[in-house]
C-alpha positions in Angstrom: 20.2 3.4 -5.2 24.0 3.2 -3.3 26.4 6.5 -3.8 23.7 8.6 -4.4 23.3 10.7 -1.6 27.3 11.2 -1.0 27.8 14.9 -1.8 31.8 14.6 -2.0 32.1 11.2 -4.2 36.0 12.0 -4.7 36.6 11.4 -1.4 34.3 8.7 -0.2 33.4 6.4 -3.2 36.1 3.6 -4.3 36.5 2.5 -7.7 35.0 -0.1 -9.1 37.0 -3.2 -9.0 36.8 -6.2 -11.0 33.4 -7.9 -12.1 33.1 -10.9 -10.2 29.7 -13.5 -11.1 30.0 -14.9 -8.2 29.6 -12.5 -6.2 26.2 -12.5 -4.1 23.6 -9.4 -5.6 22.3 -7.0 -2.8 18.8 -5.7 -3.1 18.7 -1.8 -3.6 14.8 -1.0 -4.4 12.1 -1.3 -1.9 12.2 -5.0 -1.4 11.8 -6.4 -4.7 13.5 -5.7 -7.5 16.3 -7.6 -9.7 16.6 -8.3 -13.6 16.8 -10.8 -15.9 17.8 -9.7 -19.4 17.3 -9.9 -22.5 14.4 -11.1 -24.7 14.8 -13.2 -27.6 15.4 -11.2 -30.6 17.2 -8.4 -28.8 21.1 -7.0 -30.1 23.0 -7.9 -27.1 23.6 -4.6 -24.9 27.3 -3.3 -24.8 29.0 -4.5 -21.6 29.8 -2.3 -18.5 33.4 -0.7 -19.0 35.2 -0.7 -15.6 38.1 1.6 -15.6 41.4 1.3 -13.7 41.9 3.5 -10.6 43.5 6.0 -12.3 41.0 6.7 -15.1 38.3 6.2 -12.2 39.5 9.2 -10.2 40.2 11.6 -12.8 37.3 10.4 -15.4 34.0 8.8 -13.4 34.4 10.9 -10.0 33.8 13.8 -12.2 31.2 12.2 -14.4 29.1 11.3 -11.3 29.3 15.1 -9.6 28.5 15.9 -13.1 25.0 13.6 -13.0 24.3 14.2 -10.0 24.2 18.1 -10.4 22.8 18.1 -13.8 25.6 20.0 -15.3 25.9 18.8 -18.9 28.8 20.6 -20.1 31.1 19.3 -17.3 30.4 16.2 -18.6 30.2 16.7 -22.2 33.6 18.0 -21.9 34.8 14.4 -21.0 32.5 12.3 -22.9 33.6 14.5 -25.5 36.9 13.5 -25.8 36.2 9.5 -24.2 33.2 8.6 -25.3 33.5 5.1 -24.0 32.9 6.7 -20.7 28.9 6.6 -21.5 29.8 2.8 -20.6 31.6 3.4 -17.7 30.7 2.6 -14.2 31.0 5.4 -12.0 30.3 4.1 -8.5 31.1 0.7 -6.9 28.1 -1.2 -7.6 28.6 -0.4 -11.5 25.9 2.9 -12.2 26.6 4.3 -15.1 26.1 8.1 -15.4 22.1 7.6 -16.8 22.0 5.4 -14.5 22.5 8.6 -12.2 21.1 11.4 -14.0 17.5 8.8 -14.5 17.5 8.6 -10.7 18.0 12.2 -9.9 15.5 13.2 -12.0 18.1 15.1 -14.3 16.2 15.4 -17.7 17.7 17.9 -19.8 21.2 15.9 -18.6 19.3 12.6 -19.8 18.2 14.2 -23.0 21.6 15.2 -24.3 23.7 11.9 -22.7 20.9 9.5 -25.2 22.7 11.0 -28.3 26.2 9.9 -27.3 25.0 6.6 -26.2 23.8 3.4 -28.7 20.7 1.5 -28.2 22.5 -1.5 -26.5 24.1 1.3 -23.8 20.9 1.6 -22.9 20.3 -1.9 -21.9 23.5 -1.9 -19.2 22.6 -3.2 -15.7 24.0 -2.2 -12.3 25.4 -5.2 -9.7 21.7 -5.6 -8.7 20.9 -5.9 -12.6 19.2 -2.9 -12.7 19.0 -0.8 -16.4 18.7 2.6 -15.9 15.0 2.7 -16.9 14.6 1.0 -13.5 15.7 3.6 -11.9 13.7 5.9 -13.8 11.0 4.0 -12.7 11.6 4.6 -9.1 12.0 8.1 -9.2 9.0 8.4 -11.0 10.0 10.8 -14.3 7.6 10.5 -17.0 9.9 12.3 -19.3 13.2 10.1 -18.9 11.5 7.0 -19.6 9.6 8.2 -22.4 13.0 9.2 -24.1 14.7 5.9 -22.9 12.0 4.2 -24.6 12.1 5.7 -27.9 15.9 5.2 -28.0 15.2 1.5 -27.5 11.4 0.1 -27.3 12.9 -3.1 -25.4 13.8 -1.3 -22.3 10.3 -1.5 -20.5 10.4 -5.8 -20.6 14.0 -5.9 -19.2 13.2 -7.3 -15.8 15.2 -5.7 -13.2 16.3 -6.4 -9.6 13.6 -9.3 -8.5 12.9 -10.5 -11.7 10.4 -7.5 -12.0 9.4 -5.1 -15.0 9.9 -1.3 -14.9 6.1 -1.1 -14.4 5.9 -3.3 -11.1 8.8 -0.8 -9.9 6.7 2.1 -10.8 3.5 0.9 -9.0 5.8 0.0 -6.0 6.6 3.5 -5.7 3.0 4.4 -6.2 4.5 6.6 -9.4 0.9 6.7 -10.7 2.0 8.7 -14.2 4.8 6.6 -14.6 2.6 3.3 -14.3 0.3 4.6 -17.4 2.9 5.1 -19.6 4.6 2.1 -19.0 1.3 -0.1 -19.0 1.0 0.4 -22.4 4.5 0.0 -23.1 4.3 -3.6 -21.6 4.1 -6.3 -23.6 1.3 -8.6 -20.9 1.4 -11.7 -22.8 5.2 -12.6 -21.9 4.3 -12.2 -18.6 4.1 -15.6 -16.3 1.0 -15.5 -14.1 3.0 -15.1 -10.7 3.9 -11.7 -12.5 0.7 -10.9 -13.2 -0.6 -11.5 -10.2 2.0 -9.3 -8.1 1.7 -6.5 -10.8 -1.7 -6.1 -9.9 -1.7 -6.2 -6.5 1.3 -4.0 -6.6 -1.1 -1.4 -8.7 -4.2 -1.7 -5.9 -1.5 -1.2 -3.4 -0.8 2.4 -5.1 -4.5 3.1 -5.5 -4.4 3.7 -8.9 -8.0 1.8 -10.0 -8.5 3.2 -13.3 -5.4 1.2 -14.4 -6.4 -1.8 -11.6 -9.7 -2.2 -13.5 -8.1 -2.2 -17.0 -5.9 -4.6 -16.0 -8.7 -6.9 -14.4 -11.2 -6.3 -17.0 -8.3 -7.5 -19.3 -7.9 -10.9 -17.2 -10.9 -11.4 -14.8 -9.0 -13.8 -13.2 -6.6 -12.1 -11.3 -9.8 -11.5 -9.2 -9.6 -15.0 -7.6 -5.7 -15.1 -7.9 -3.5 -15.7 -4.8 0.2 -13.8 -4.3 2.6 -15.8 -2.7 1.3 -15.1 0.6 -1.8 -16.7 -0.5 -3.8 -13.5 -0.6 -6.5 -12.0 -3.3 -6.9 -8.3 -4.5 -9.9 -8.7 -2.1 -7.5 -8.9 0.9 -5.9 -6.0 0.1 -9.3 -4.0 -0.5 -10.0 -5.0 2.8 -7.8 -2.8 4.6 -8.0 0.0 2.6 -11.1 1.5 4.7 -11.2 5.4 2.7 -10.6 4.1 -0.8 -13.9 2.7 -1.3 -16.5 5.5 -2.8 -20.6 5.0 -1.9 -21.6 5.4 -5.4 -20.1 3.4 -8.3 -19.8 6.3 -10.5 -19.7 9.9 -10.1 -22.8 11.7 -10.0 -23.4 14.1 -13.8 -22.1 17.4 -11.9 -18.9 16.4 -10.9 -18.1 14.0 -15.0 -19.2 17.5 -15.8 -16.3 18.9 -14.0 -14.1 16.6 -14.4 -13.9 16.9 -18.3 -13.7 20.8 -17.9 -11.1 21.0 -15.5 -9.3 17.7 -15.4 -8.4 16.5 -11.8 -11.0 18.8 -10.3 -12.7 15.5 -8.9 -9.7 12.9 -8.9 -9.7 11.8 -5.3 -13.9 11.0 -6.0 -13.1 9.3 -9.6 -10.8 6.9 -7.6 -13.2 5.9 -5.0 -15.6 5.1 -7.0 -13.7 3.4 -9.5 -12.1 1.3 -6.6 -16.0 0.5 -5.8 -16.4 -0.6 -9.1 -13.2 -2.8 -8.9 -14.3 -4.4 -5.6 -17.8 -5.2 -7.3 -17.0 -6.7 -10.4 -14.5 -9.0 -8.6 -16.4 -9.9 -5.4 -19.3 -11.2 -8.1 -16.6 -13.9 -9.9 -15.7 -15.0 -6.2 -19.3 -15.5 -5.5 -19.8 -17.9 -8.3 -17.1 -20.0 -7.2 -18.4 -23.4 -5.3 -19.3 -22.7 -1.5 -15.9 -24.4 0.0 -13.7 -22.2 -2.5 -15.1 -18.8 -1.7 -14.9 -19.9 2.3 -11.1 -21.0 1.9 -10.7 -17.4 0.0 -12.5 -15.1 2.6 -10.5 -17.0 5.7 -6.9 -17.8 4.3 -4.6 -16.3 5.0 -6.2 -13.9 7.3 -10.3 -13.9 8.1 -11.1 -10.7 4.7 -14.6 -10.1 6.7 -12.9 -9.4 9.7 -10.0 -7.4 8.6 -12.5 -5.0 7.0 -14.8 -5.0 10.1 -11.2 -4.2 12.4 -10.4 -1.5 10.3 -14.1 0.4 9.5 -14.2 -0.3 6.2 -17.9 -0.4 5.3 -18.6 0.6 2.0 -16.4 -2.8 1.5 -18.8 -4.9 3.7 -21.6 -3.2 2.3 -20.5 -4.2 -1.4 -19.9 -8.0 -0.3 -23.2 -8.7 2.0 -25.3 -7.2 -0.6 -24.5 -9.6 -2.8 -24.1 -12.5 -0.6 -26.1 -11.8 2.6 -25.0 -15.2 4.3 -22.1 -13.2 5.5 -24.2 -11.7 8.1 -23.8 -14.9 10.0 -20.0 -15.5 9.8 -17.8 -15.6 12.5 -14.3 -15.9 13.4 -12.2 -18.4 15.7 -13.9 -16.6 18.9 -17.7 -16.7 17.6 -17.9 -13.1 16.8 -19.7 -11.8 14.3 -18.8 -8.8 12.2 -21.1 -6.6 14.5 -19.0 -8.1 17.2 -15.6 -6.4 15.9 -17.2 -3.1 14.9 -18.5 -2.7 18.3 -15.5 -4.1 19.9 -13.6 -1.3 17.9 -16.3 1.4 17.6 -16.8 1.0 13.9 -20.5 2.8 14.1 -20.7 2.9 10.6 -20.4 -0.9 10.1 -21.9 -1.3 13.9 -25.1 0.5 13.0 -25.9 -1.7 10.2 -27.3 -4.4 12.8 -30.5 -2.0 13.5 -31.2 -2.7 9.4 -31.4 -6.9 10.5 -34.9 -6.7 11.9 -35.3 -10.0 14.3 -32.1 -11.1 12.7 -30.2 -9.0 14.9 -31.1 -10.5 18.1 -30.0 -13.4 17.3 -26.7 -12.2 15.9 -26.3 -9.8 19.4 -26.5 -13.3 21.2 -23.1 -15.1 20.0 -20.9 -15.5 23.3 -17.2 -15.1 23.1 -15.5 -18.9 23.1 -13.7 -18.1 25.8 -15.0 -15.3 27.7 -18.5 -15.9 27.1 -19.5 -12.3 26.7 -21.8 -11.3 24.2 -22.0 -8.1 22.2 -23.3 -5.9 24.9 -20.8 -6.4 27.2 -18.4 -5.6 23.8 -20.5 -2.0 23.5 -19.3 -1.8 27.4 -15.8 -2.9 27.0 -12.8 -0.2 26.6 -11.6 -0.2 22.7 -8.5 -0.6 21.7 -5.8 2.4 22.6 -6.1 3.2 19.2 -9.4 3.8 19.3 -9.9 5.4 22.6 -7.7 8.0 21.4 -9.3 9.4 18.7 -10.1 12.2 20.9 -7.8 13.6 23.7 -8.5 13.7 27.2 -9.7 11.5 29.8 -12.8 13.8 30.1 -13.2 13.6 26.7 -12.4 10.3 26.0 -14.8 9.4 29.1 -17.8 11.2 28.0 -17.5 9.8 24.1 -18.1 6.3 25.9 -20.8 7.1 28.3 -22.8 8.7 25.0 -22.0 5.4 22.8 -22.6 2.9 25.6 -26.1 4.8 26.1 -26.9 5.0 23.2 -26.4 1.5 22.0 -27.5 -0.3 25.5 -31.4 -0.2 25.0 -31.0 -1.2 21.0 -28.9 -4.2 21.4 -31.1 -5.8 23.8 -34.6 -5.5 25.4 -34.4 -4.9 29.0 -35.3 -8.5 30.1 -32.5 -9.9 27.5 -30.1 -7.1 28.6 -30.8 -8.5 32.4 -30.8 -11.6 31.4 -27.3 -11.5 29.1 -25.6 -9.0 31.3 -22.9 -11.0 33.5 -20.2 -9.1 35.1 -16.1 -10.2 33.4 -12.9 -9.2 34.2 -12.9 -7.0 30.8 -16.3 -5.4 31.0 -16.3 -1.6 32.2 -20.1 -1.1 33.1 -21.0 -4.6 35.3 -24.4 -5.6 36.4 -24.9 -3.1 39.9 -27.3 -0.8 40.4 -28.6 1.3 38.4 -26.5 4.5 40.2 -23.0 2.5 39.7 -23.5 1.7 36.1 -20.5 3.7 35.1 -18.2 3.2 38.4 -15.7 1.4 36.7 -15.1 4.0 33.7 -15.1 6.8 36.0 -13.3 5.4 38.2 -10.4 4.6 35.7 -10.6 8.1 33.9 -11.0 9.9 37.4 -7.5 8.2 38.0 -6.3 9.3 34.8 -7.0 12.9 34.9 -5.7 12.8 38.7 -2.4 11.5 37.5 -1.9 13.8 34.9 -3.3 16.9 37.2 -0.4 15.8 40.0 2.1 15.7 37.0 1.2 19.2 36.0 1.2 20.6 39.3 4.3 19.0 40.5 6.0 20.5 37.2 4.7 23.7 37.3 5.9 23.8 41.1 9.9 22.4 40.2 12.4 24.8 40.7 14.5 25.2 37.7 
C-alpha cells in the first residue's frame, strides 16, 4: 500500500494528477491482488474525486496525516465543511482516506468516517482497483470490515487487485480471524473454479484447517484440483512437515479444555484437523484410476519425495496406510523414500523400514542410476549442510554421525550383504577398509575442521589491536 509509510506527506507526496485508463496498473499486495467490480444488481459506486493542486495541498495532505494518525477531529473539521473530500484521493495512486485509516488499523477513525460516507463511497477503488475492504483485508482488522460490511453487504465479492476477493487477500496474509468472517460473508457459488481452487490453497497455505476442511467438505473436489502450477492441496501438505498431528482428533482431556478455556489447545486442534484434511482428501485421490493418481503424486514435483526431503512423516504415514504400494516408489534416480530420509537423516520416516519385515531388504537394495550406491552407503554419506548443522561443532556434528551410522549399519544389511553391497564412491564417507579405518574419512574431514577453526581463534586471539 504506496504513501503509507511517508511520515511527512506534505512534503514528499505529489498530487494526484489526471485519471488516465490507459495507464498500466502496478501490483501493491503480496503478489496477487487486482479487482474487477461490480456485480450485477449493484448501485454504481460514486467515482474517485481528484482535486486540483491547490485543494490537494491544503485539503488531502491534511486528510492523510489525519488517517494516518487516527485523529478524527482534524479531519472532521475538513470533511465538515467539504464533505466531497470522503471521495477524494489523497495520495498519487488514488487512496482515499478509508482507504488509509482501513490499512492502519484506525478503527474508531473508520467508525465515524462510515457516517459521512454513502454506500457507493464505499465501493471506490485505488489505481490497482483496490476498495478499501481490501486493504482491510490485508491488515487483518476484524472490526473495520465488519462495519464496512454492514454499510454495504456487496463489499466482500468486489474482486480486488488480481481479480481476487477480500477473503483470498485475507488468507494471503494468513489473517486467520479475518478469513472466518469473511468466509461466510462470501457468496461461493459466483465463484469460477480457478478461484476456488487458489482460495483454498491460499487457506492451507495459512494453516487455518478448520476453515480448509469446511471448505473441502463443501466441494470434495478441490481435493484432486490443480492451481495453475499444476499442483493439488496434497503438494502443499507435503511440505508442511509440523502441521500434521498423530491422532485425528484430540484426545477427551484436552476437547475438555478446549471448551473451558478456548485456545488452551489451538496449536493441537490444528494439527489434528490438518490430519483430518490430509485423510479425507488422500482417500478421493486413491479412488481415481491408477495412471491419474501417478500423474498427481509426480507432476509437478515427485509429492512422495518432497515429504520424505523435508521429514514429514505423519504425512507419509497417512498416504502408505492407505495405499501401501507407495513403499515401492521411486524417483528419477531409483531411490526409494527410505532412500531420501536416510540421505537427509529423516529417522522418523527412515526408521519406518525396520516395520517392512523381508520387504526391507529388498527396498535397502535399489542402486542409485548413476552412482550405483545403495542405501547403506546413503546412511554413510554426509547430509546436506542443512542437516549437518542441526547441531554445532565439528566434534559434535562428528560424533552425531558416528552414533547414526552405527546404529543403522548392522540393521540395513546383514554382514555378508553389507560386504557384499559395500563398494567404495567418491561420495561415501566410511569406504570398505579395515575394520580400524572405518571412520578415517569423517574424522579426517572434521579433524580438519576443528583445526581450521582452532588456528582462526588462536591467530585472533594473538592480533594486536
Amino acid at each position: 500500500m504506496n504513501n503509507l509509510e511517508r511520515s511527512n506527506p506534505s512534503q514528499e507526496i505529489e498530487g494526484p494528477g489526471p485519471v488516465d485508463s490507459t495507464e498500466p496498473i502496478t501490483t501493491n499486495i503480496q503478489e496477487a491482488v487486482r479487482v474487477d467490480i461490480a456485480l450485477p444488481n449493484t448501485p454504481s459506486p460514486s467515482q474517485i474525486f481528484t482535486p486540483g493542486r491547490q485543494e490537494y495541498l491544503n485539503l488531502c495532505v491534511p486528510l492523510y496525516q489525519a488517517a494516518l494518525k487516527g485523529k478524527w477531529k482534524d479531519a472532521e473539521v475538513i470533511i465538515g465543511k467539504n464533505n466531497h473530500m470522503v471521495r477524494a484521493a489523497v495520495t498519487r495512486n488514488q487512496e482515499t482516506t478509508l482507504h488509509i485509516a482501513a490499512a492502519t488499523k484506525h478503527k474508531t477513525f473508520v467508525k465515524h468516517l462510515l457516517t459521512k460516507m454513502s454506500k457507493s463511497d464505499l465501493a471506490l477503488k485505488n489505481k490497482d482497483d483496490n476498495t478499501a475492504i481490501c486493504f482491510a483485508a490485508a491488515s487483518g482488522t476484524k472490526k473495520i470490515a465488519e462495519m464496512m460490511v454492514d454499510k454495504n453487504e456487496d463489499l466482500p465479492m468486489i474482486r480486488g487487485n488480481g481479480k481476487v476477493t477480500p477473503l483470498y487477500m485475507a488468507a494471503l496474509f494468513g489473517h486467520r480471524e479475518m478469513v472466518l468472517y469473511l468466509y461466510d460473508k462470501t457468496d461461493f457459488g459466483s465463484l469460477g473454479a480457478s478461484e476456488l481452487v487458489d482460495l483454498f490453497h491460499a487457506i492451507i497455505g495459512a494453516d487455518i484447517y478448520d476453515v480448509a476442511l469446511k471448505m473441502f467438505e463443501w466441494k470434495q473436489s478441490l481435493a484432486t484440483s490443480q492451481n495453475s502450477s499444476r499442483e493439488i492441496a496434497l503438494h502443499l501438505m507435503a511440505r508442511k512437515p509440523t502441521a500434521i498431528g498423530r491422532e485425528i482428533q484430540l484426545n477427551i482431556f484436552k476437547r475438555l479444555a478446549n471448551s473451558i478455556f478456548e485456545g488452551l489447545y489451538f496449536e493441537d486442534k490444528m494439527m489434528a484437523l490438518a490430519h483430518q484434511l490430509v485423510e479425507s482428501m488422500w482417500k478421493l485421490v486413491v479412488k481415481l484410476p491408477e495412471p491419474k493418481v501417478s500423474e498427481l503424486l509426480r507432476t509437478p514435483t515427485r509429492l512422495l519425495f518432497d515429504a520424505a526431503s523435508s521429514g514429514n512423516v505423519e504425512f507419509l504415514v497417512i498416504l502408505i496406510r492407505a495405499y501401501p504400494d507407495l513403499l515401492w516408489k521411486v524417483d528419477e534416480r531409483n531411490q526409494s523414500l527410505f532412500h531420501i530420509a536416510a540421505l537427509n537423516r529423516h529417522e522418523s520416516i527412515f526408521n519406518i523400514i525396520y516395520e517392512l519385515g523381508s520387504i526391507k531388504d529388498l527396498i535397502a537394495a535399489y542402486k542409485e542410476v548413476s552412482t550405483r550406491n545403495n542405501m547403506l552407503h546413503l546412511v554413510a554419506s554426509l547430509p546436506p549442510p542443512g542437516r549437518l548443522q542441526i547441531v554445532s561443532g565439528a566434534a559434535l556434528q562428528m560424533q552425531r554421525e558416528l552414533l547414526w551410522f552405527k546404529k543403522h549399519e548392522n540393521h540395513v544389511f546383514g554382514e555378508i550383504e553389507k560386504l557384499s553391497f559395500l563398494t567404495k564412491t567418491e561420495n561415501c564417507v566410511f569406504a570398505p577398509k579395515p575394520k580400524n579405518h572405518v571412520f578415517s574419512k569423517i574424522a579426517m574431514m572434521f579433524s580438519a575442521n576443528c583445526k581450521i577453526k582452532f588456528l582462526t581463534k588462536t591467530a585472533n586471539s594473538l592480533f594486536i589491536r
